[in-house]
C-alpha positions as CSV (number, residue, x, y, z in Angstrom):
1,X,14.0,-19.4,6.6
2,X,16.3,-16.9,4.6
3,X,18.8,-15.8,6.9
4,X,18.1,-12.2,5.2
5,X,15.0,-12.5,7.0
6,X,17.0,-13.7,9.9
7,X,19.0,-10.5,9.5
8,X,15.7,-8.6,9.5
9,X,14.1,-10.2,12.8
10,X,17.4,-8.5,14.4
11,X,16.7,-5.1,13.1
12,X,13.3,-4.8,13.7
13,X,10.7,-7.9,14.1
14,X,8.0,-6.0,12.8
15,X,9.8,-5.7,9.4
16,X,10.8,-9.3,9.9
17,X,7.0,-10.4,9.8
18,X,6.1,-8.1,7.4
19,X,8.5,-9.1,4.7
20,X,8.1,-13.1,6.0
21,X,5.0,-13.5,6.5
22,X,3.1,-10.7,5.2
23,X,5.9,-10.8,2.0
24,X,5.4,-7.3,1.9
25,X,8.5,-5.6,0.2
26,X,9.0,-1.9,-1.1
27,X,12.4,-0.7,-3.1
28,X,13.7,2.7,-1.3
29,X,17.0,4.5,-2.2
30,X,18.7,2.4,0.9
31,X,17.6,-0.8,-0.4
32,X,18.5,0.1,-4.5
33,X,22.1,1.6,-2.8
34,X,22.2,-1.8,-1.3
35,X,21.7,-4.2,-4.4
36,X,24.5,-1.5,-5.8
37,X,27.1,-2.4,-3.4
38,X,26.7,-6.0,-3.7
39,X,26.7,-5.8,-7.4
40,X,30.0,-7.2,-7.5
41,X,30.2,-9.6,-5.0
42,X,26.9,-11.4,-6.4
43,X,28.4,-12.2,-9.5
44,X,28.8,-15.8,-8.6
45,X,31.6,-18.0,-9.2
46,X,30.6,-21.1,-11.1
47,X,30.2,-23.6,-8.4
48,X,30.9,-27.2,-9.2
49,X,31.8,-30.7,-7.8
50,X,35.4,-29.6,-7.2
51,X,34.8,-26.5,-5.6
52,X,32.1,-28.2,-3.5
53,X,35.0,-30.7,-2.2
54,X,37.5,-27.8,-1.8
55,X,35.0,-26.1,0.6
56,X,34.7,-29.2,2.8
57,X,38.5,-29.7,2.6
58,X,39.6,-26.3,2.5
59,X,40.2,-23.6,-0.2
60,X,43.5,-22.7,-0.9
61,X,44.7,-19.1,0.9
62,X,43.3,-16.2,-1.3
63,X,40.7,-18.3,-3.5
64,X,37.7,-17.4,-3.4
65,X,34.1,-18.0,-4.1
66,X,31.6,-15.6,-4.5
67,X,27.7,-15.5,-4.0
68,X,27.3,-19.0,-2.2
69,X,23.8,-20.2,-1.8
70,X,24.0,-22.7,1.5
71,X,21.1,-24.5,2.6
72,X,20.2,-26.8,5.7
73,X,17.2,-28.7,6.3
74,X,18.2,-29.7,10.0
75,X,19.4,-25.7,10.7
76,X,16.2,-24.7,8.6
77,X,18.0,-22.0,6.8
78,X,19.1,-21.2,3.2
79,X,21.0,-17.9,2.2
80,X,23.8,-16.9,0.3
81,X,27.0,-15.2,1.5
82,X,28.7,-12.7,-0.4
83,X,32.5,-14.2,-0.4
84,X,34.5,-17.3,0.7
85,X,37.7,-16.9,0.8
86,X,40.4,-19.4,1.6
87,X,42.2,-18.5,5.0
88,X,45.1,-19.9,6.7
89,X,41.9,-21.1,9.8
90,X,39.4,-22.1,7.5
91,X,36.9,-20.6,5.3
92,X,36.9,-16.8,6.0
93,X,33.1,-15.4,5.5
94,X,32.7,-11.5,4.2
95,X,29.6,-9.6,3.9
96,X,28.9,-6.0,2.6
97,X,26.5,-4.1,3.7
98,X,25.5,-0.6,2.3
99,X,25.5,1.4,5.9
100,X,28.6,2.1,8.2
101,X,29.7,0.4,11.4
102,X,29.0,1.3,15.1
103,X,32.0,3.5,16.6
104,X,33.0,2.9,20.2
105,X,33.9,5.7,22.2
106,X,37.4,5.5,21.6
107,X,36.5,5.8,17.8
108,X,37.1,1.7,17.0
109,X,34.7,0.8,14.7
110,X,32.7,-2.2,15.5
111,X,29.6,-4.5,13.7
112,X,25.9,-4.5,14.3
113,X,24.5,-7.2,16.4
114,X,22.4,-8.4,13.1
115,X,25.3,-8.2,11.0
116,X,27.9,-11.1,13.1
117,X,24.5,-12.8,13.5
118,X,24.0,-13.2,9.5
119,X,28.0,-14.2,9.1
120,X,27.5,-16.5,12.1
121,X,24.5,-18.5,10.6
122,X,26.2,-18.8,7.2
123,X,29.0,-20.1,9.6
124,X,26.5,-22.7,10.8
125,X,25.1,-23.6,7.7
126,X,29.2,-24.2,6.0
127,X,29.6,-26.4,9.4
128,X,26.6,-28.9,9.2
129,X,28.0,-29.6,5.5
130,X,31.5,-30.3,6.7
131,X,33.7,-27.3,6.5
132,X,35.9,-25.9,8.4
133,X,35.2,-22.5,9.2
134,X,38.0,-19.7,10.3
135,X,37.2,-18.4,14.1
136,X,36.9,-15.1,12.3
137,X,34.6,-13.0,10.0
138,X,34.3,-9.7,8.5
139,X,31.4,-7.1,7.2
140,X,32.7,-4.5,4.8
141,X,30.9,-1.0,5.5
142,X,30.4,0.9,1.9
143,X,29.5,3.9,3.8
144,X,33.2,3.8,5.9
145,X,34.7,1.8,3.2
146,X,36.4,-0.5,5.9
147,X,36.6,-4.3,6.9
148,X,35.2,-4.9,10.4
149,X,36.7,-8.4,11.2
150,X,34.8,-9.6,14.5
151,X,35.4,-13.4,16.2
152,X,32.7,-16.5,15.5
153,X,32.2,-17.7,19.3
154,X,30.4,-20.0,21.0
155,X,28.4,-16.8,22.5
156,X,27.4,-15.2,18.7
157,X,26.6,-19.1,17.8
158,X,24.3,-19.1,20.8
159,X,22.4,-16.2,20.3
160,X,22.5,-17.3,16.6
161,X,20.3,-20.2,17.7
162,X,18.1,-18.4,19.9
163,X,17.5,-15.7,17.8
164,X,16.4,-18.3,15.1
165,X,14.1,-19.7,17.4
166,X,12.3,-16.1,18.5
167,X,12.0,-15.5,14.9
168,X,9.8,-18.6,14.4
169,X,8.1,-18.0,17.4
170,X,7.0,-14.5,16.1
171,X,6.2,-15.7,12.5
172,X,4.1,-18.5,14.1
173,X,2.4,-16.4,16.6
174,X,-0.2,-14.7,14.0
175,X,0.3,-11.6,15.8
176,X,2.6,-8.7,13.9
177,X,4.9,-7.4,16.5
178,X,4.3,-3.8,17.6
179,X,6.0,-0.6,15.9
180,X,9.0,0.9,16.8
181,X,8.4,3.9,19.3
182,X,10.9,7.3,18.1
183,X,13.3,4.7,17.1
184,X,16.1,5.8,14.4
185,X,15.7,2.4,12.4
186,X,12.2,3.7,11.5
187,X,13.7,6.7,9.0
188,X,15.9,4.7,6.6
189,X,13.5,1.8,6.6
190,X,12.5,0.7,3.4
191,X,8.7,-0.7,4.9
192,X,8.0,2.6,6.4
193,X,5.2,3.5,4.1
194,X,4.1,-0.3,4.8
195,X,4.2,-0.3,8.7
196,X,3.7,3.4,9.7
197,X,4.8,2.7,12.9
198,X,4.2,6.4,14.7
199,X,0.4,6.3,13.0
200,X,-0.2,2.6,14.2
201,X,0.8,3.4,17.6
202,X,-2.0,6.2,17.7
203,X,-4.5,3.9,15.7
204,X,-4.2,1.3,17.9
205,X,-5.6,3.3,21.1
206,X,-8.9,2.2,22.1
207,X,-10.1,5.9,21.8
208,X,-14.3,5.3,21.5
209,X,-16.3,6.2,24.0
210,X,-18.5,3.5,25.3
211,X,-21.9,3.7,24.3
212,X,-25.4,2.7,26.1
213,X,-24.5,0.9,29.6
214,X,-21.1,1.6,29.5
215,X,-20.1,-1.4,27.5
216,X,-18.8,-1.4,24.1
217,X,-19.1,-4.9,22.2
218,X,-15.6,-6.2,21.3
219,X,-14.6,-7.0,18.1
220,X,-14.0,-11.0,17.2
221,X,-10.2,-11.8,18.1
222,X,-10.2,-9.0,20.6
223,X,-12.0,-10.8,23.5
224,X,-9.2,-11.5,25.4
225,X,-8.0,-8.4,25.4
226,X,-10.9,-7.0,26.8
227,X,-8.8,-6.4,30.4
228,X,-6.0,-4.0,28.9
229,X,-8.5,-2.4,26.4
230,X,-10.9,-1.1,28.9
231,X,-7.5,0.3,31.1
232,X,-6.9,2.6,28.4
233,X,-10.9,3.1,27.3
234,X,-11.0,6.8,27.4
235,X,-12.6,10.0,25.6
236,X,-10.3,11.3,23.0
237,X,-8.3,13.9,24.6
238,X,-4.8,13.6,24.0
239,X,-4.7,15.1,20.7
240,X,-3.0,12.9,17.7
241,X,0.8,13.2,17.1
242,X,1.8,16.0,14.9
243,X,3.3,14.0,12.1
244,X,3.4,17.4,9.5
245,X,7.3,17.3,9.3
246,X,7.6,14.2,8.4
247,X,4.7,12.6,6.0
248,X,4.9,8.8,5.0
249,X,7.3,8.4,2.1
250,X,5.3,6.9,-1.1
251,X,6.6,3.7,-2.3
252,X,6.4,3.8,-5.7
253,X,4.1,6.7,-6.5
254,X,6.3,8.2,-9.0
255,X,5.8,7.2,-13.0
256,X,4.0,7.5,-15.5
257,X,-0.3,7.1,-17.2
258,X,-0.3,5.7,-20.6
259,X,-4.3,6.4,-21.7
260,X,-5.0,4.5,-24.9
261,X,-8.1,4.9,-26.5
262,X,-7.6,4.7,-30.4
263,X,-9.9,2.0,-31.7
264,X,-6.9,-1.1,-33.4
265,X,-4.4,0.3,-31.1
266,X,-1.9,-2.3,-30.6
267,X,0.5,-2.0,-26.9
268,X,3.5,-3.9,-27.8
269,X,7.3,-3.7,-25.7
270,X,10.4,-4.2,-27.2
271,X,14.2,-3.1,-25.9
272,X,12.9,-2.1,-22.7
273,X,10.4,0.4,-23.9
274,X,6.2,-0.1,-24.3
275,X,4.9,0.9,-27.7
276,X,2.0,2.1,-29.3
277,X,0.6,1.8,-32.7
278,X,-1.4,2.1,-35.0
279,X,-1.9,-0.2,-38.5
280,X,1.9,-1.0,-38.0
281,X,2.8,2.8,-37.0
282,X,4.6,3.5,-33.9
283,X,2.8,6.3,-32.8
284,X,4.4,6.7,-29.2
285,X,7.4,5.0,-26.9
286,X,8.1,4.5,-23.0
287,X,10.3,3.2,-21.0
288,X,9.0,0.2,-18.8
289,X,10.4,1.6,-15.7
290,X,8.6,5.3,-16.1
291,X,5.5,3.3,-16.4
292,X,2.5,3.4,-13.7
293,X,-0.1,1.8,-15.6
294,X,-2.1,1.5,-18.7
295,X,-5.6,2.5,-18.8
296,X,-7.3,1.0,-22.2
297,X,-10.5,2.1,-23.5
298,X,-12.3,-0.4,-26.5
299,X,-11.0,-2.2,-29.0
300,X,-6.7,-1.8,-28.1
301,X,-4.6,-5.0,-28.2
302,X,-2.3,-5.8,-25.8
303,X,0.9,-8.2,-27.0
304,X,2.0,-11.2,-25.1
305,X,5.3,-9.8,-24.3
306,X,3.8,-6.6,-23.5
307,X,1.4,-8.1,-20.8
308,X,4.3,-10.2,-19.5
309,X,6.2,-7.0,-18.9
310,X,3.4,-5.3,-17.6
311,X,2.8,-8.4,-15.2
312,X,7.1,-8.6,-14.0
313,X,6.8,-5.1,-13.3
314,X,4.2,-4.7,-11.4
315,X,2.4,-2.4,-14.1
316,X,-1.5,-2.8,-14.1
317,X,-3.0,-2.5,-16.9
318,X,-7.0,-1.4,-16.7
319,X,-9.8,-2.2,-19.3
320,X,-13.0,0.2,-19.9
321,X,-15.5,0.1,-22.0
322,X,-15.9,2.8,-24.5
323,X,-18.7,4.4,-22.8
324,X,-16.4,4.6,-19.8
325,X,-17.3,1.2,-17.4
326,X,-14.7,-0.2,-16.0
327,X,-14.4,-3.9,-16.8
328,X,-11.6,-5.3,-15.1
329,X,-8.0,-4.8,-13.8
330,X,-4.5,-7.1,-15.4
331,X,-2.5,-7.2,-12.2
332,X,0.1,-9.5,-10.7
333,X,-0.4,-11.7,-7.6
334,X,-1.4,-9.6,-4.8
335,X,0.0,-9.0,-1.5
336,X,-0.1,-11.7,0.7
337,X,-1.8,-10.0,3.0
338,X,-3.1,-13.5,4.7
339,X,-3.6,-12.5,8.6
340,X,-5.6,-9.2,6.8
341,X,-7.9,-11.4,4.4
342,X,-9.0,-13.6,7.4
343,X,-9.2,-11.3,9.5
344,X,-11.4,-9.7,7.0
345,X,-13.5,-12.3,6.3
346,X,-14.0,-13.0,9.7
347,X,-14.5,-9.3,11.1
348,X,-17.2,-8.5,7.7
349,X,-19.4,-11.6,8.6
350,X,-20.7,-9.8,12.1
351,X,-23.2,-7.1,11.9
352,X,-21.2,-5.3,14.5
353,X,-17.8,-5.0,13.5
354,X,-19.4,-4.0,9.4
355,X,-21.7,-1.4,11.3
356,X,-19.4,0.1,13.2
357,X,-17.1,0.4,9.8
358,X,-20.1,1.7,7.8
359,X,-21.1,4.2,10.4
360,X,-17.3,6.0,10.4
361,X,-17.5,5.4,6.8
362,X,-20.8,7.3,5.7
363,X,-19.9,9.5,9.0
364,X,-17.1,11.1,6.9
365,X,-18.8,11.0,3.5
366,X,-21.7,13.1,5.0
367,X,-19.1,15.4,6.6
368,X,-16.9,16.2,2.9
369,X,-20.5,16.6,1.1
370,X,-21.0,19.2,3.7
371,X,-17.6,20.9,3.4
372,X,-17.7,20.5,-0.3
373,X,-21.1,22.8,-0.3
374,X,-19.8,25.2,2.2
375,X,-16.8,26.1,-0.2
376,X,-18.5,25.7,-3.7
377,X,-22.5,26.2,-3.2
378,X,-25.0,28.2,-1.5
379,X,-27.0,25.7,0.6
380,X,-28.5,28.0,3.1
381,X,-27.7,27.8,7.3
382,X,-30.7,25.3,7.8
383,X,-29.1,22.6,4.9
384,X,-25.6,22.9,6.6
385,X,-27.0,22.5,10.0
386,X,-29.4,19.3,8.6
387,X,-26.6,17.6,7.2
388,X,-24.2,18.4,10.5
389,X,-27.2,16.8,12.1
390,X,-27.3,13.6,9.6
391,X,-23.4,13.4,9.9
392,X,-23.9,13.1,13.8
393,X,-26.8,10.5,13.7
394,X,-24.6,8.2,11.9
395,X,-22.9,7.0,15.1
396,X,-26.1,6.1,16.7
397,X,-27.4,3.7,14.1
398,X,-28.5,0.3,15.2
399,X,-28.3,-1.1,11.9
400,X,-27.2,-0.6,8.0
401,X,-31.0,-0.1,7.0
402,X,-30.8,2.7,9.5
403,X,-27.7,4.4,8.1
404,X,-28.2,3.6,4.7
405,X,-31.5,5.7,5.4
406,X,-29.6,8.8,6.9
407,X,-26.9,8.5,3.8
408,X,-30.2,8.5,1.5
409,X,-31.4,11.7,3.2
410,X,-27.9,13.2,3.3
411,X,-27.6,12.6,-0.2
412,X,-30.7,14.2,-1.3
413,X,-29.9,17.6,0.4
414,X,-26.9,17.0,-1.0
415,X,-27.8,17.0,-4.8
416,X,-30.4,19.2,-4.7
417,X,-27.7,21.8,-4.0
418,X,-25.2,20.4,-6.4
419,X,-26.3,22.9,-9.0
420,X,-25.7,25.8,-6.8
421,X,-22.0,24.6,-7.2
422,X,-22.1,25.3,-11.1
423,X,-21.1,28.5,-12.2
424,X,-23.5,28.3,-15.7
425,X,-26.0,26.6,-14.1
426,X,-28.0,27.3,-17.2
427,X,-26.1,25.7,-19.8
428,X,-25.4,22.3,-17.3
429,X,-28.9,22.7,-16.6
430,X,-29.9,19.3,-14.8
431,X,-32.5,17.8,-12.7
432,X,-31.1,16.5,-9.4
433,X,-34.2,15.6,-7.8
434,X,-32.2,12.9,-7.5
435,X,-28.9,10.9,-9.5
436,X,-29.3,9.2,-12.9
437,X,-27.5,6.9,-13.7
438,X,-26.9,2.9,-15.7
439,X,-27.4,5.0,-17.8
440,X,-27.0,8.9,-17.4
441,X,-29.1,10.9,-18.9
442,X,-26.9,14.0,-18.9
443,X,-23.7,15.2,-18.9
444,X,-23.3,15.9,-15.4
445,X,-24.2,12.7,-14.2
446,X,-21.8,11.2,-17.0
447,X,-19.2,13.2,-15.5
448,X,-19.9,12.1,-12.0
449,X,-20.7,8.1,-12.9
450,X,-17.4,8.4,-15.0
451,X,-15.5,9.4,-12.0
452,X,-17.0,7.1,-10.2
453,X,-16.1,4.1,-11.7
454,X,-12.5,5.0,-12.2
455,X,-12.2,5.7,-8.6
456,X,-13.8,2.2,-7.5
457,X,-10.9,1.3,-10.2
458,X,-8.0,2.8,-8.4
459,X,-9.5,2.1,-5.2
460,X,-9.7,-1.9,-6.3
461,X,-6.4,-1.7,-7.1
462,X,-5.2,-0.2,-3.8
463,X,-6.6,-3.3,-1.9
464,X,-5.1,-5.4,-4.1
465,X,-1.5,-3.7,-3.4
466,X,-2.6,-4.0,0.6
467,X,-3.4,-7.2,0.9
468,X,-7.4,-7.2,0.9
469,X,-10.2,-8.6,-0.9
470,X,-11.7,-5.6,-2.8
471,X,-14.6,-7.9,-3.6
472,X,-15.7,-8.4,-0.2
473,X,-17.0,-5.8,1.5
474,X,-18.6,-4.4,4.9
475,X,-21.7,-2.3,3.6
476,X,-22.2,-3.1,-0.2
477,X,-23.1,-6.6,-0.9
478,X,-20.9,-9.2,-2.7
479,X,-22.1,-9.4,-6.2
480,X,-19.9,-11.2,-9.0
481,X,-17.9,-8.9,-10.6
482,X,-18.1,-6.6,-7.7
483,X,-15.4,-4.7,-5.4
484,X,-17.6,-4.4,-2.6
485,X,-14.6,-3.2,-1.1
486,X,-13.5,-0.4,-3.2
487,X,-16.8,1.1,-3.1
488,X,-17.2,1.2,0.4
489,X,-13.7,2.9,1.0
490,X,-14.5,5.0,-2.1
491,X,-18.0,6.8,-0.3
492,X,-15.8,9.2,1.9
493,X,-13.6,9.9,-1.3
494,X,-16.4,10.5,-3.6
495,X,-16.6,14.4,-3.1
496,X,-13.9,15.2,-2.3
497,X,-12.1,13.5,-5.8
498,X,-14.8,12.3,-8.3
499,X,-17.3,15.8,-7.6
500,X,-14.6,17.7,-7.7
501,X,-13.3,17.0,-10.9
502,X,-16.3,17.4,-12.5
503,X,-16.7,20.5,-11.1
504,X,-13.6,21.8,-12.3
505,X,-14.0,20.5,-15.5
506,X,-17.6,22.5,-15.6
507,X,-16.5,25.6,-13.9
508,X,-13.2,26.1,-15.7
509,X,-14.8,25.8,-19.0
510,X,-12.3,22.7,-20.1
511,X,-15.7,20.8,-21.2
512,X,-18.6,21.9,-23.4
513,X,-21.5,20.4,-25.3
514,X,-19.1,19.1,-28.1
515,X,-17.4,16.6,-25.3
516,X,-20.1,14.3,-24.7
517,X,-22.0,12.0,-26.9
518,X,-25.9,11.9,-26.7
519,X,-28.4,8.9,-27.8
520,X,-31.0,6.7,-27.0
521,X,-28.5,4.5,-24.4
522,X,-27.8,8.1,-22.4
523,X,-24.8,10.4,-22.6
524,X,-21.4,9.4,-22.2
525,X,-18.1,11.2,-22.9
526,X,-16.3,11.2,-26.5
527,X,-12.7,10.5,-26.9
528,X,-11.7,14.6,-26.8
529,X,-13.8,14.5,-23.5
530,X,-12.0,12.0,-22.1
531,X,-9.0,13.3,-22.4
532,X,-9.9,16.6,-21.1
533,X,-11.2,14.3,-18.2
534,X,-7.7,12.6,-17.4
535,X,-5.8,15.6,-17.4
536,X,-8.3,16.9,-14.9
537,X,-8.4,13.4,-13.1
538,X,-4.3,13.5,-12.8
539,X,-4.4,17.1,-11.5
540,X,-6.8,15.9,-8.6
541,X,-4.5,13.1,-7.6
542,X,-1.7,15.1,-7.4
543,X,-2.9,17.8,-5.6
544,X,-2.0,17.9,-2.1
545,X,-4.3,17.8,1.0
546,X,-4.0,17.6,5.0
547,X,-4.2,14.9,7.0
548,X,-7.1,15.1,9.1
549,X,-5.4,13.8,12.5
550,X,-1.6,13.8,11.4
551,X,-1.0,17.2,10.0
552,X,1.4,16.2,7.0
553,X,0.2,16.9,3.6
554,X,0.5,14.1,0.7
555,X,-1.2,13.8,-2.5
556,X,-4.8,12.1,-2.8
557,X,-3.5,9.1,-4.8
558,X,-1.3,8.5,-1.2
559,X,-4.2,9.1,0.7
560,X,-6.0,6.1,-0.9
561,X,-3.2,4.1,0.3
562,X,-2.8,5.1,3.7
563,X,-6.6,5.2,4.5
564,X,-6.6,1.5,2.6
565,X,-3.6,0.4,4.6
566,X,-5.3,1.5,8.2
567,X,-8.3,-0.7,7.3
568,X,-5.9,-3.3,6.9
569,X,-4.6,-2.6,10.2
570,X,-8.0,-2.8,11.8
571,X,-9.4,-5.9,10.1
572,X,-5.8,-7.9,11.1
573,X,-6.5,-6.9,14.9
574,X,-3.8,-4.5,14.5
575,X,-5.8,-1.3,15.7
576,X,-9.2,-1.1,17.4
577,X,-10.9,1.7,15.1
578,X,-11.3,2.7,11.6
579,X,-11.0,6.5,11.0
580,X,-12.4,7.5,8.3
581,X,-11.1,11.1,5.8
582,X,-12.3,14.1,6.2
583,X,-11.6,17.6,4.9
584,X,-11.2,20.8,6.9
């Protein structure tokens, strides 16, 4: 084990299993301040047979030796401590750390617990190879600019061990250790966007009302906790935490889209920049790090260097057919995400656990149809009321034939009041008896099967980022080539994002006849239309919008991630119901 991860355990053991086990890491401005302040002691000193003998005898007072990888297969550690220097004792350990030391009452400053534990198992580890270690160590605080020198006693040694041993309890035990409650830790943390600690304490209630006899079927994993959920079984009504001041921090939401759709395009990178041109013209630059991802449409190369880059950097890079399909998504290794992916796999195989998931899903799809025709169309009382209805039947089906028929009806009210939501409803004249599509017969329905499939796109890549399978899903069906997944978390997004942009893009006037291309395979969008598209796609994103039990506002593109990342909670056993989105 990395004594960093030792180090973390200390701080908080659920950011010790999720960076451990889970290997779940975000960059924040702590963590980036950090790597700064050990910028110079990580330049290591070339370490060779001499030195190595000098350690075990002794280094001479003020040599040192910088950035020191240690190992021990008897200790089970490995890390690497910042300095060595040579003391008139023994080996004298430093550390720095970003953050400033605890003050006493008297105004003394003194070290964190996790930091003496860190110095003491780098003590251990220089020990079991033979040196002799000083009975003191110090951390240098950036933040006070000061040396805290502390003692190495049998005491720290002991809870060295012991700690050790917890931490491999915990990363053994399968189980990710509950949040933080109101803690301090929690607001510098640089997994806070990861482990949402104050919305996975509410998540976690069992909050369902038992249905039929009073019994509500327990989920697989969750049997033997039957006892303490049933203690706390209740109707919902202590109202969620109001979360508004203080909304999730994104954790790498911030970059830029490169679109690409000239046919012979070539994306190349060179000096830190991607490139793209065109028959050997450079036609535009970016800098790798202000790059999100790169969509490409048709016939546009990628270089070998540039798909390296894009691969290091954890750039994806997403193919689409010309018409608009999307074919597949470059990524790098996904998340580990293993507790979450069994978990999954075990939770999707049992009708009960995917119904219950379905129901909550096509619950709040029904519900932002509804709200999406309130604000835009003209339905009529009766429709509204019907699809309030349908909405409400969702929790009583018995079985996915049975929702998928009240999404079916829902639907059809649905789009046969779509056109009441177009302001020249003459000119986007369309027949929505029902949706055409594979492939659309007019523009409308290209808009909307555009959308679409670049929303089962982002969505695929959000499970990816999370941890879980976005081919293998609860209510669609596995199919090769399919993310099952993505689609089923994309039904309570799809009016709400993919409608709405082609309504905007109708109602605005930003599209017209000349945008689209018409033949015998259907209608599709040209290259001018799909540009007005992603500017109109980007705006969406971006656009802020309430959450539905929390309070704080955060972009859609977040809200992906944070509904994707509670499903991940819930199929890992680490909360009890899914909640789907819904707009006021």
């Amino acid at each position: 084990m990395p004594v960093r991860r030792l180090h973390n355990y200390l701080y908080c053991p659920r950011l010790f299993y999720l960076q451990w086990v889970e290997n779940l890491f975000e960059e924040n401005a702590d963590t980036i301040a950090g790597s700064a302040v050990h910028r110079h002691a990580d330049k290591p000193t070339r370490y060779d047979d001499e030195k190595a003998e000098a350690l075990r005898t002794g280094l001479p007072e003020g040599a040192h030796i910088r950035s020191l990888r240690l190992e021990n297969a008897q200790l089970g550690l490995v890390g690497v401590v910042d300095i060595v220097e040579g003391g008139p004792d023994g080996l004298e350990l430093v550390d720095y750390k970003k953050g400033s030391a605890f003050r006493l009452d008297d105004g003394t400053l003194a070290p964190k617990e996790n930091d003496t534990v860190q110095l003491a198992a780098y003590a251990l580890l220089l020990a079991a190879d033979g040196a002799r270690v000083a009975p003191m160590a110090t951390v240098y605080y950036a933040a006070d600019r000061r040396r805290v020198t502390f003692p190495l006693d049998d005491a720290l040694y002991a809870r060295t061990r012991s700690a050790l041993e917890e931490a491999r309890a915990v990363a053994t035990s399968g189980r990710i250790p509950p949040p933080l409650v109101s803690d301090v830790r929690c607001l510098h943390c640089s997994s806070y966007a990861l482990c949402l600690p104050r919305e996975s304490a509410w998540w976690c209630r069992h909050r369902s009302t038992p249905r039929g006899a009073g019994h509500t079927p327990m989920l697989p994993g969750f049997e033997d906790d039957a006892a303490a959920i049933h203690q706390i079984s209740e109707p919902d009504t202590e109202p969620p935490p109001d979360l508004a001041s203080q909304p999730p921090r994104p954790p790498r939401l911030d970059g830029e889209l490169l679109v690409v759709q000239t046919p012979g395009a070539m994306i190349g990178q060179s000096g830190g920049e991607f490139t793209v041109s065109v028959k050997g013209e450079v036609l535009r630059k970016l800098p790798v790090h202000q790059l999100r991802a790169i969509y490409v449409y048709g016939a546009v190369q990628l270089t070998a260097h540039a798909v390296q880059t894009a691969l290091e950097e954890d750039i994806d890079v997403s193919y689409f057919a010309p018409s608009g399909r999307f074919l597949g998504l470059l990524r790098g290794l996904p998340a580990s995400g293993v507790d979450a992916r069994l978990g999954q796999y075990t939770l999707f195989r049992e009708p009960f656990g995917r119904l219950r998931l379905a129901c909550e899903a096509i619950r709040a799809k029904i519900h932002n149809q509804r709200v999406l025709l309130m604000r835009n169309g003209e339905p009529g009382e009766g429709v509204l009321r019907e699809l309030a209805r349908l909405r409400d039947a969702t929790s009583e089906a018995t079985s996915l034939d049975e929702l998928l028929g009240i999404e079916g009806i829902a639907a059809h009210f649905y789009f046969q009041y779509f056109p009441t939501m177009l302001k020249e409803r003459a000119a986007w004249a369309f027949d929505f008896s029902g949706r055409n599509r594979r492939p659309p017969r007019d523009p409308v329905n290209a808009l909307l099967s555009f959308g679409y499939s670049v929303l089962s796109k982002e969505l695929a890549g959000v499970c990816h980022a999370v941890g879980l399978d976005p081919f293998f899903g609860f209510m669609h069906q596995p199919r090769y080539g399919r993310p099952a997944l993505a689609l089923d978390l994309m039904e309570e997004f799809r009016p709400l994002i993919a409608d709405s942009v082609a309504l905007n893009l109708i109602n605005r006037g930003e599209l017209d006849e000349g945008d689209f291309i018409r033949s015998a395979n259907g209608t599709a969008l040209n290259d001018r239309g799909r540009r007005r598209f992603w500017e109109a796609w980007f705006r969406r994103l971006d656009s802020e919008v309430s959450h539905p039990e929390f309070g704080y506002k955060m972009s859609y593109r977040r809200m992906l991630e944070v509904q994707a990342r509670q499903l991940w909670r819930y199929v890992r056993g680490d909360a009890f119901r899914y909640h789907g989105f819904t707009t006021r």
